[in-house]
C-alpha positions, 0 to 999 in steps of 0.5 A: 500500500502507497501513501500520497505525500501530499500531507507531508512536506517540509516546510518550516514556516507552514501554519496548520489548523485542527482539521489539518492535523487531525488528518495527518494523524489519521493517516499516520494510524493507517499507516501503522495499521498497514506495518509500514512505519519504517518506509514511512518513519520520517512522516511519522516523525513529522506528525509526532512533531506536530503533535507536539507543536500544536498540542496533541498530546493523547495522539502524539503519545500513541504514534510515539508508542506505536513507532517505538515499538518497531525502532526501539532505539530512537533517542529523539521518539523516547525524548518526545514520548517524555514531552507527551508524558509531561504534558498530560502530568504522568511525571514518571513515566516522562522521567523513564522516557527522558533517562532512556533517551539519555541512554541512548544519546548522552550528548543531547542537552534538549533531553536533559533539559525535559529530563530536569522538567520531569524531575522538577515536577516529581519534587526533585528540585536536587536532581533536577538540579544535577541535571542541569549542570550536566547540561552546562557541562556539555553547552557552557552557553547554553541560555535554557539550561541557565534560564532553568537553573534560574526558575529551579533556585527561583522556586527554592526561594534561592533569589539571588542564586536564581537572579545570577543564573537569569543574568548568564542566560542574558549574557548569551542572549539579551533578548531572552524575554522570559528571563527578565520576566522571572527577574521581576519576580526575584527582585519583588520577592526580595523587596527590591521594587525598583529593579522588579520595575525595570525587569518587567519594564525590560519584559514588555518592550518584548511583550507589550500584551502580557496582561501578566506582567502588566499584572505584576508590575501593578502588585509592585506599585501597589506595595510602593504605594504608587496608587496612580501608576499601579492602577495603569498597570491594572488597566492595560491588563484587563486591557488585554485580558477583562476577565483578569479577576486578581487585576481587578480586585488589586485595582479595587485595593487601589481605589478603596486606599485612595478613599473613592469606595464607589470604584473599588465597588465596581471593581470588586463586584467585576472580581467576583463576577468573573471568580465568584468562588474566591472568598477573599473576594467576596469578603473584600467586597463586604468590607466596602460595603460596611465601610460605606455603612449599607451593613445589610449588603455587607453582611450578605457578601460576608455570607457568600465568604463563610459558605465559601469557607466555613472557618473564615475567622475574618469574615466571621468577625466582620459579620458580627461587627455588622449585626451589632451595628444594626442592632441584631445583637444576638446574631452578633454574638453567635458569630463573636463566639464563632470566631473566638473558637477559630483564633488562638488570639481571642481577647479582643473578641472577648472584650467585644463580646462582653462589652455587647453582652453589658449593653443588651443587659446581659450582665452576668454573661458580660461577667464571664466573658471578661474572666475569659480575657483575664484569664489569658490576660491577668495583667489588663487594668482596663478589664479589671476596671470593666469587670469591676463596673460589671459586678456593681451592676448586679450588685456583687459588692465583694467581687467589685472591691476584689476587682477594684483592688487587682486595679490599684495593684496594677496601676497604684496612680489612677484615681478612679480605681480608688473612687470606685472602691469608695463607692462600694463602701458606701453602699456597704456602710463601710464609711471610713474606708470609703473616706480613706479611698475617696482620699486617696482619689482626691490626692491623685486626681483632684477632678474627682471631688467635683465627679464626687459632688456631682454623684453625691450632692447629699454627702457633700454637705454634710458636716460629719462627711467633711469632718471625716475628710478632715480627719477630726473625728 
Protein backbone atom coordinates (compact mmCIF):
# COMPACT_ATOMS: atom_id res chain seq x y z
CA UNK A 1 0.00 0.00 0.00
CA UNK A 2 1.05 3.62 -1.08
CA UNK A 3 0.54 6.65 0.89
CA UNK A 4 0.24 10.33 -1.03
CA UNK A 5 2.99 12.71 0.24
CA UNK A 6 0.60 15.36 -0.13
CA UNK A 7 0.21 15.74 3.82
CA UNK A 8 3.86 15.55 4.27
CA UNK A 9 6.07 18.41 3.35
CA UNK A 10 8.96 20.08 4.69
CA UNK A 11 8.05 23.40 5.18
CA UNK A 12 9.08 25.30 8.44
CA UNK A 13 7.07 28.23 8.03
CA UNK A 14 3.57 26.47 7.25
CA UNK A 15 0.54 27.07 9.64
CA UNK A 16 -1.83 24.12 10.22
CA UNK A 17 -5.15 24.31 11.75
CA UNK A 18 -7.09 21.41 13.62
CA UNK A 19 -8.55 19.57 10.72
CA UNK A 20 -5.41 19.64 9.05
CA UNK A 21 -3.62 17.89 11.91
CA UNK A 22 -6.45 15.71 12.69
CA UNK A 23 -5.70 14.48 9.01
CA UNK A 24 -2.34 13.73 9.07
CA UNK A 25 -2.76 11.82 12.28
CA UNK A 26 -5.27 9.72 10.91
CA UNK A 27 -3.02 8.90 8.05
CA UNK A 28 -0.15 8.20 10.21
CA UNK A 29 -2.87 5.29 12.34
CA UNK A 30 -3.49 3.93 8.70
CA UNK A 31 -0.06 3.83 8.18
CA UNK A 32 0.97 1.91 11.36
CA UNK A 33 -2.33 -0.46 10.95
CA UNK A 34 -0.64 -1.26 7.27
CA UNK A 35 3.04 -2.03 9.13
CA UNK A 36 4.70 0.37 7.19
CA UNK A 37 6.42 2.66 9.51
CA UNK A 38 9.94 2.21 8.67
CA UNK A 39 9.28 3.47 4.96
CA UNK A 40 7.17 5.90 6.34
CA UNK A 41 9.38 6.75 9.56
CA UNK A 42 10.37 10.47 8.61
CA UNK A 43 6.36 11.34 8.14
CA UNK A 44 5.65 9.85 11.18
CA UNK A 45 8.05 11.97 12.78
CA UNK A 46 6.82 14.72 11.40
CA UNK A 47 3.27 14.50 12.79
CA UNK A 48 4.52 13.32 16.07
CA UNK A 49 6.49 16.82 15.87
CA UNK A 50 3.40 18.31 15.06
CA UNK A 51 1.63 16.98 17.68
CA UNK A 52 3.81 18.31 19.70
CA UNK A 53 3.87 21.80 18.49
CA UNK A 54 0.02 22.30 18.01
CA UNK A 55 -0.53 20.19 21.47
CA UNK A 56 -1.92 16.56 20.67
CA UNK A 57 -0.66 15.36 23.29
CA UNK A 58 -3.17 11.63 23.88
CA UNK A 59 -2.45 11.43 19.90
CA UNK A 60 1.40 12.06 19.69
CA UNK A 61 1.95 9.65 22.55
CA UNK A 62 0.00 6.77 20.85
CA UNK A 63 2.10 7.12 17.23
CA UNK A 64 5.23 7.79 19.61
CA UNK A 65 4.40 4.15 21.43
CA UNK A 66 3.14 2.73 18.02
CA UNK A 67 6.68 3.58 16.28
CA UNK A 68 8.78 2.76 19.46
CA UNK A 69 7.69 -0.34 19.11
CA UNK A 70 9.14 -1.08 15.79
CA UNK A 71 12.51 1.40 16.09
CA UNK A 72 13.04 0.98 19.80
CA UNK A 73 16.46 2.71 19.96
CA UNK A 74 15.43 6.29 18.69
CA UNK A 75 16.50 8.68 21.12
CA UNK A 76 14.64 11.93 19.63
CA UNK A 77 10.72 9.41 19.87
CA UNK A 78 11.61 8.47 23.59
CA UNK A 79 12.62 12.36 24.41
CA UNK A 80 9.08 13.23 22.51
CA UNK A 81 7.25 10.44 24.42
CA UNK A 82 8.67 12.14 27.91
CA UNK A 83 7.37 15.64 26.41
CA UNK A 84 3.83 13.72 25.79
CA UNK A 85 4.15 12.31 29.04
CA UNK A 86 4.55 15.80 30.94
CA UNK A 87 2.06 17.39 29.38
CA UNK A 88 -0.67 15.11 30.29
CA UNK A 89 1.19 15.19 34.33
CA UNK A 90 2.36 11.44 34.45
CA UNK A 91 5.73 12.54 35.76
CA UNK A 92 7.39 9.32 35.92
CA UNK A 93 6.66 7.65 33.09
CA UNK A 94 8.07 11.08 31.47
CA UNK A 95 11.31 10.67 33.63
CA UNK A 96 11.81 6.96 32.30
CA UNK A 97 11.02 8.09 28.78
CA UNK A 98 13.77 11.07 29.14
CA UNK A 99 16.50 8.54 31.09
CA UNK A 100 16.04 6.16 28.18
CA UNK A 101 16.56 8.82 25.94
CA UNK A 102 19.64 10.00 27.64
CA UNK A 103 20.55 6.41 27.41
CA UNK A 104 20.71 6.23 24.02
CA UNK A 105 22.34 9.71 23.16
CA UNK A 106 24.00 11.26 26.45
CA UNK A 107 25.20 14.10 24.37
CA UNK A 108 21.79 15.83 23.70
CA UNK A 109 21.07 18.90 26.06
CA UNK A 110 17.32 19.21 24.70
CA UNK A 111 16.75 15.85 26.50
CA UNK A 112 18.47 16.93 29.83
CA UNK A 113 16.72 19.98 29.86
CA UNK A 114 12.86 17.99 29.69
CA UNK A 115 14.85 15.33 31.61
CA UNK A 116 15.08 18.18 34.73
CA UNK A 117 11.47 19.01 33.79
CA UNK A 118 10.14 15.68 34.99
CA UNK A 119 12.41 15.72 37.92
CA UNK A 120 11.03 19.02 38.60
CA UNK A 121 7.53 18.16 38.93
CA UNK A 122 8.01 14.87 40.59
CA UNK A 123 9.57 17.42 43.78
CA UNK A 124 13.06 16.56 42.56
CA UNK A 125 14.40 20.07 42.99
CA UNK A 126 18.12 18.25 43.94
CA UNK A 127 18.48 16.09 40.93
CA UNK A 128 16.87 18.05 38.61
CA UNK A 129 19.29 20.49 39.84
CA UNK A 130 22.40 17.97 38.81
CA UNK A 131 20.95 17.52 35.91
CA UNK A 132 21.00 20.55 34.67
CA UNK A 133 24.85 21.06 35.41
CA UNK A 134 25.46 18.08 33.46
CA UNK A 135 23.74 20.08 30.72
CA UNK A 136 26.07 23.01 31.18
CA UNK A 137 28.75 20.81 31.16
CA UNK A 138 28.06 19.70 27.79
CA UNK A 139 26.65 23.56 26.40
CA UNK A 140 28.56 26.10 28.70
CA UNK A 141 26.45 28.83 26.77
CA UNK A 142 23.62 27.42 26.71
CA UNK A 143 20.67 30.22 27.58
CA UNK A 144 17.86 27.38 28.57
CA UNK A 145 19.97 25.26 30.99
CA UNK A 146 20.59 28.83 32.71
CA UNK A 147 17.37 30.20 32.37
CA UNK A 148 16.15 26.80 34.18
CA UNK A 149 18.62 26.51 36.55
CA UNK A 150 17.33 30.29 37.40
CA UNK A 151 13.36 29.09 37.56
CA UNK A 152 14.90 25.66 39.88
CA UNK A 153 16.63 28.41 42.59
CA UNK A 154 13.67 30.84 41.88
CA UNK A 155 11.37 28.04 43.46
CA UNK A 156 13.80 27.02 46.32
CA UNK A 157 13.18 30.79 47.32
CA UNK A 158 17.04 30.79 46.34
CA UNK A 159 16.59 34.52 44.60
CA UNK A 160 19.95 36.00 44.47
CA UNK A 161 21.10 32.42 43.26
CA UNK A 162 18.17 32.40 40.55
CA UNK A 163 18.97 36.49 39.75
CA UNK A 164 22.67 35.18 38.77
CA UNK A 165 21.60 32.38 36.53
CA UNK A 166 18.99 34.80 34.89
CA UNK A 167 21.71 37.40 34.19
CA UNK A 168 24.15 34.24 32.26
CA UNK A 169 21.06 33.36 30.12
CA UNK A 170 21.05 37.05 29.08
CA UNK A 171 24.64 37.13 28.66
CA UNK A 172 24.03 34.62 25.74
CA UNK A 173 21.04 36.10 24.52
CA UNK A 174 19.88 39.67 25.60
CA UNK A 175 16.64 39.16 24.38
CA UNK A 176 15.53 36.01 26.37
CA UNK A 177 12.29 37.56 27.42
CA UNK A 178 11.43 35.33 29.91
CA UNK A 179 14.43 35.94 31.79
CA UNK A 180 13.64 39.26 32.71
CA UNK A 181 10.23 38.01 33.50
CA UNK A 182 11.46 36.00 36.20
CA UNK A 183 13.88 38.64 37.06
CA UNK A 184 10.76 40.69 38.02
CA UNK A 185 9.53 38.22 40.08
CA UNK A 186 13.09 37.81 42.21
CA UNK A 187 13.63 41.31 42.80
CA UNK A 188 9.99 41.80 44.26
CA UNK A 189 10.39 38.70 46.28
CA UNK A 190 13.42 40.36 47.82
CA UNK A 191 11.61 43.56 48.14
CA UNK A 192 13.90 45.30 45.57
CA UNK A 193 10.98 47.03 43.69
CA UNK A 194 12.85 49.45 41.66
CA UNK A 195 14.82 46.62 39.77
CA UNK A 196 11.05 44.40 39.88
CA UNK A 197 10.38 47.68 37.56
CA UNK A 198 12.98 47.59 35.40
CA UNK A 199 12.66 43.93 34.71
CA UNK A 200 9.20 43.95 33.93
CA UNK A 201 9.97 47.19 32.01
CA UNK A 202 12.50 45.49 30.06
CA UNK A 203 9.75 42.08 29.67
CA UNK A 204 7.25 44.18 27.99
CA UNK A 205 9.44 46.20 25.33
CA UNK A 206 9.47 42.20 24.39
CA UNK A 207 5.65 41.52 25.01
CA UNK A 208 3.62 44.56 25.26
CA UNK A 209 0.17 42.39 25.56
CA UNK A 210 1.32 40.48 28.71
CA UNK A 211 -1.78 41.02 30.86
CA UNK A 212 0.82 39.33 33.35
CA UNK A 213 3.46 41.03 33.56
CA UNK A 214 1.48 44.41 33.47
CA UNK A 215 -0.34 42.43 36.30
CA UNK A 216 2.84 42.06 38.06
CA UNK A 217 4.36 45.48 37.67
CA UNK A 218 0.68 46.87 39.18
CA UNK A 219 1.27 44.43 42.54
CA UNK A 220 4.81 46.27 42.88
CA UNK A 221 3.41 49.62 42.54
CA UNK A 222 0.83 48.81 44.75
CA UNK A 223 3.33 47.72 47.65
CA UNK A 224 5.09 51.00 46.97
CA UNK A 225 2.16 52.94 47.24
CA UNK A 226 2.32 54.37 43.84
CA UNK A 227 -1.50 54.03 43.63
CA UNK A 228 -1.97 56.28 40.33
CA UNK A 229 0.79 54.11 38.30
CA UNK A 230 -0.45 50.83 39.85
CA UNK A 231 -3.95 51.49 38.57
CA UNK A 232 -2.43 51.98 34.85
CA UNK A 233 -0.86 48.98 35.05
CA UNK A 234 -4.32 47.15 36.19
CA UNK A 235 -5.73 48.88 33.37
CA UNK A 236 -3.70 47.72 30.47
CA UNK A 237 -4.03 44.19 31.96
CA UNK A 238 -7.50 43.97 31.86
CA UNK A 239 -6.82 45.84 28.60
CA UNK A 240 -5.90 42.81 27.18
CA UNK A 241 -7.45 40.41 29.50
CA UNK A 242 -11.16 41.74 31.04
CA UNK A 243 -11.52 38.57 32.94
CA UNK A 244 -8.43 39.00 34.89
CA UNK A 245 -10.30 38.51 38.41
CA UNK A 246 -6.85 39.06 40.54
CA UNK A 247 -6.38 42.82 38.40
CA UNK A 248 -9.49 43.64 39.11
CA UNK A 249 -9.64 43.15 42.80
CA UNK A 250 -5.94 44.71 43.31
CA UNK A 251 -7.29 47.64 41.36
CA UNK A 252 -10.21 47.79 43.94
CA UNK A 253 -7.45 47.64 46.58
CA UNK A 254 -6.16 50.78 44.60
CA UNK A 255 -9.47 52.65 44.73
CA UNK A 256 -10.50 51.60 48.06
CA UNK A 257 -6.99 53.04 49.90
CA UNK A 258 -7.45 56.29 47.95
CA UNK A 259 -10.75 56.76 49.72
CA UNK A 260 -13.03 56.54 46.36
CA UNK A 261 -15.14 53.39 47.68
CA UNK A 262 -17.70 53.58 44.70
CA UNK A 263 -14.85 52.35 42.03
CA UNK A 264 -13.36 49.92 44.47
CA UNK A 265 -17.11 48.59 44.39
CA UNK A 266 -17.15 48.01 40.60
CA UNK A 267 -14.00 46.73 40.67
CA UNK A 268 -14.72 44.21 43.22
CA UNK A 269 -18.08 43.27 42.06
CA UNK A 270 -16.23 42.52 38.45
CA UNK A 271 -13.50 40.23 40.61
CA UNK A 272 -16.42 38.25 41.87
CA UNK A 273 -18.40 38.09 38.52
CA UNK A 274 -15.63 36.86 36.66
CA UNK A 275 -14.40 34.19 40.06
CA UNK A 276 -17.40 34.21 42.47
CA UNK A 277 -15.69 31.10 44.12
CA UNK A 278 -12.71 33.27 45.73
CA UNK A 279 -13.95 34.10 49.28
CA UNK A 280 -11.38 36.69 49.65
CA UNK A 281 -13.15 38.47 47.25
CA UNK A 282 -16.20 38.20 48.37
CA UNK A 283 -15.14 39.36 51.57
CA UNK A 284 -13.30 42.42 50.46
CA UNK A 285 -16.30 43.28 48.84
CA UNK A 286 -18.00 43.26 52.19
CA UNK A 287 -15.78 45.30 53.69
CA UNK A 288 -16.68 48.38 51.10
CA UNK A 289 -19.92 47.93 51.86
CA UNK A 290 -19.69 48.32 55.75
CA UNK A 291 -17.41 50.91 55.23
CA UNK A 292 -19.96 52.64 53.29
CA UNK A 293 -22.20 51.76 56.10
CA UNK A 294 -25.09 49.54 53.92
CA UNK A 295 -24.34 46.62 56.74
CA UNK A 296 -27.08 44.72 55.18
CA UNK A 297 -25.22 44.14 51.62
CA UNK A 298 -22.08 43.92 53.96
CA UNK A 299 -23.43 41.10 55.56
CA UNK A 300 -24.88 39.06 52.96
CA UNK A 301 -21.27 39.24 50.88
CA UNK A 302 -19.90 38.24 54.13
CA UNK A 303 -22.25 35.34 53.85
CA UNK A 304 -21.00 34.33 50.43
CA UNK A 305 -17.35 34.15 52.17
CA UNK A 306 -18.27 31.92 55.28
CA UNK A 307 -20.30 29.43 52.61
CA UNK A 308 -17.22 29.70 50.84
CA UNK A 309 -15.09 28.65 53.86
CA UNK A 310 -16.83 27.84 56.72
CA UNK A 311 -13.56 28.84 59.36
CA UNK A 312 -13.05 32.28 57.71
CA UNK A 313 -12.37 34.00 61.04
CA UNK A 314 -12.14 37.34 59.45
CA UNK A 315 -15.34 37.23 57.61
CA UNK A 316 -16.97 35.80 60.77
CA UNK A 317 -16.00 38.62 62.95
CA UNK A 318 -16.56 41.28 60.28
CA UNK A 319 -20.31 39.95 60.18
CA UNK A 320 -20.67 40.44 63.79
CA UNK A 321 -19.50 43.82 63.84
CA UNK A 322 -22.30 44.24 61.33
CA UNK A 323 -25.13 42.60 63.14
CA UNK A 324 -24.04 44.57 66.16
CA UNK A 325 -24.38 47.75 64.04
CA UNK A 326 -27.80 47.47 63.28
CA UNK A 327 -29.00 46.18 66.26
CA UNK A 328 -29.38 42.29 65.83
CA UNK A 329 -27.50 41.63 68.85
CA UNK A 330 -27.85 38.01 69.30
CA UNK A 331 -26.65 37.41 65.63
CA UNK A 332 -23.84 39.27 66.59
CA UNK A 333 -22.54 37.26 69.27
CA UNK A 334 -23.37 33.94 67.78
CA UNK A 335 -20.67 34.98 65.35
CA UNK A 336 -18.32 36.79 68.24
CA UNK A 337 -18.45 33.01 69.60
CA UNK A 338 -17.63 31.56 66.17
CA UNK A 339 -14.68 33.49 65.87
CA UNK A 340 -13.38 33.06 69.26
CA UNK A 341 -13.38 29.10 68.98
CA UNK A 342 -11.31 29.95 65.16
CA UNK A 343 -8.29 32.00 66.58
CA UNK A 344 -5.71 31.41 69.24
CA UNK A 345 -5.75 35.22 69.97
CA UNK A 346 -9.43 35.62 71.18
CA UNK A 347 -9.17 38.54 73.65
CA UNK A 348 -10.06 41.34 71.58
CA UNK A 349 -13.11 39.47 70.70
CA UNK A 350 -13.68 38.50 74.30
CA UNK A 351 -13.60 42.35 75.17
CA UNK A 352 -16.15 42.97 72.28
CA UNK A 353 -18.38 40.28 73.25
CA UNK A 354 -18.84 41.28 76.87
CA UNK A 355 -18.97 44.65 76.36
CA UNK A 356 -22.45 43.99 73.84
CA UNK A 357 -23.47 41.50 76.46
CA UNK A 358 -23.44 44.54 79.10
CA UNK A 359 -25.02 46.84 76.68
CA UNK A 360 -28.10 44.47 75.67
CA UNK A 361 -28.02 43.82 79.69
CA UNK A 362 -26.55 40.54 79.99
CA UNK A 363 -24.55 41.44 82.74
CA UNK A 364 -23.61 38.15 84.16
CA UNK A 365 -22.79 36.60 80.73
CA UNK A 366 -20.78 40.04 80.36
CA UNK A 367 -19.07 38.93 83.65
CA UNK A 368 -17.95 35.69 82.15
CA UNK A 369 -16.79 36.99 79.28
CA UNK A 370 -14.21 39.15 80.92
CA UNK A 371 -12.93 36.47 83.05
CA UNK A 372 -12.10 34.80 79.85
CA UNK A 373 -9.96 37.78 78.99
CA UNK A 374 -8.15 37.86 82.31
CA UNK A 375 -7.68 34.55 82.15
CA UNK A 376 -5.08 35.00 79.10
CA UNK A 377 -4.82 38.39 80.17
CA UNK A 378 -4.29 38.80 84.04
CA UNK A 379 -2.28 41.80 83.81
CA UNK A 380 -5.43 44.01 81.76
CA UNK A 381 -6.03 47.14 84.05
CA UNK A 382 -8.89 48.19 81.67
CA UNK A 383 -10.71 44.91 82.08
CA UNK A 384 -10.06 44.88 85.64
CA UNK A 385 -11.62 48.05 85.70
CA UNK A 386 -14.92 46.71 83.28
CA UNK A 387 -15.32 43.75 85.09
CA UNK A 388 -15.24 45.84 88.42
CA UNK A 389 -18.47 48.20 86.98
CA UNK A 390 -19.75 44.82 85.81
CA UNK A 391 -20.22 43.11 89.30
CA UNK A 392 -21.54 46.66 90.75
CA UNK A 393 -24.30 46.41 88.21
CA UNK A 394 -25.68 43.18 89.66
CA UNK A 395 -24.53 44.01 92.91
CA UNK A 396 -21.74 41.74 94.00
CA UNK A 397 -20.08 44.22 96.27
CA UNK A 398 -17.39 41.82 97.22
CA UNK A 399 -16.17 40.96 93.59
CA UNK A 400 -16.29 44.62 92.85
CA UNK A 401 -13.92 45.57 95.67
CA UNK A 402 -11.67 42.35 94.80
CA UNK A 403 -11.56 43.86 91.39
CA UNK A 404 -11.09 47.50 92.32
CA UNK A 405 -8.14 46.06 94.50
CA UNK A 406 -6.25 43.95 91.42
CA UNK A 407 -6.64 47.79 89.86
CA UNK A 408 -4.82 49.50 92.36
CA UNK A 409 -2.16 46.78 92.46
CA UNK A 410 -1.76 47.05 88.88
CA UNK A 411 -1.76 50.80 88.32
CA UNK A 412 -1.19 52.19 92.07
CA UNK A 413 -1.75 56.01 90.37
CA UNK A 414 -5.17 56.06 88.77
CA UNK A 415 -7.93 57.93 90.96
CA UNK A 416 -10.72 56.24 89.80
CA UNK A 417 -9.97 52.75 90.80
CA UNK A 418 -9.64 54.43 94.45
CA UNK A 419 -13.28 56.31 93.70
CA UNK A 420 -14.89 53.21 92.58
CA UNK A 421 -13.84 51.31 95.62
CA UNK A 422 -15.11 54.26 97.90
CA UNK A 423 -18.44 53.98 96.21
CA UNK A 424 -18.83 50.39 97.00
CA UNK A 425 -18.02 51.05 100.54
CA UNK A 426 -20.65 53.34 100.79
CA UNK A 427 -23.08 51.07 99.73
CA UNK A 428 -21.71 48.55 102.08
CA UNK A 429 -21.80 51.44 105.04
CA UNK A 430 -18.05 50.63 105.45
CA UNK A 431 -17.92 54.64 105.57
CA UNK A 432 -14.33 55.08 106.92
CA UNK A 433 -12.86 53.01 104.08
CA UNK A 434 -14.90 54.57 101.96
CA UNK A 435 -13.25 58.16 103.21
CA UNK A 436 -9.63 56.80 103.09
CA UNK A 437 -10.16 55.58 99.31
CA UNK A 438 -12.23 58.53 98.24
CA UNK A 439 -8.65 60.42 99.67
CA UNK A 440 -6.72 58.74 98.15
CA UNK A 441 -8.98 59.72 94.78
CA UNK A 442 -8.84 63.44 95.79
CA UNK A 443 -4.92 63.40 96.10
CA UNK A 444 -4.03 61.77 92.66
CA UNK A 445 -6.70 63.40 90.82
CA UNK A 446 -8.43 66.42 92.03
CA UNK A 447 -11.02 66.43 89.48
CA UNK A 448 -12.75 63.86 91.26
CA UNK A 449 -14.01 65.51 94.31
CA UNK A 450 -16.23 67.71 91.75
CA UNK A 451 -17.37 63.99 89.83
CA UNK A 452 -17.97 63.28 93.52
CA UNK A 453 -20.20 66.30 94.12
CA UNK A 454 -21.80 65.80 91.46
CA UNK A 455 -22.60 61.57 92.22
CA UNK A 456 -23.18 62.75 95.99
CA UNK A 457 -24.72 66.01 96.48
CA UNK A 458 -26.34 64.84 99.55
CA UNK A 459 -22.95 63.71 101.11
CA UNK A 460 -21.01 66.67 100.03
CA UNK A 461 -22.85 68.92 102.58
CA UNK A 462 -22.61 67.12 105.29
CA UNK A 463 -21.00 68.41 108.11
CA UNK A 464 -19.87 64.64 109.66
CA UNK A 465 -18.77 63.77 105.92
CA UNK A 466 -16.47 66.84 105.91
CA UNK A 467 -15.06 66.07 109.50
CA UNK A 468 -14.16 62.50 108.14
CA UNK A 469 -12.26 64.08 105.49
CA UNK A 470 -10.94 66.37 107.51
CA UNK A 471 -9.51 63.61 109.59
CA UNK A 472 -11.36 65.43 113.18
CA UNK A 473 -13.01 62.59 114.10
Amino acid sequence: MSFSDDYFFDDNDSFFDDDEIIARIDLCREIIHSGEIVANLSELEETIHLCVEYDFPEDGLKLADAVLEVVSYNAELWQLKGVFLNNLFEFEEAYHAFAKSFSLNPYDVETLLNKSIAEENLGYIDEAVKTLFSAKELDPANEEVFYSLGILHEKKEKFNDAIDYFFKALETDPDYSEAWYELGICYDNLENFDEAIKSYDRFLEFQPYSSTAWYNKGTVLLRTEKLKEAIQCFDFALAIKEDFPSAWFNLGVCYRTMGNLEKSLECYKEAVKHDQYDETVWFYLGQVYEEMRKYNDAIKSYNTAVKLDAHYFEAILARGYCYNSIGKYQAALKDFNSAISLTSEPNEIWITKAELEYSIGEINESIESYKKVIENDPGNFEVWQKLAESYIEIGDWLNGLNAYDKCISLRPENASSYYGKAKINFLLIRTKEAIESLKSAFKLDPSTKQKFEKDYPEIKSSKLFNKLMDGNI
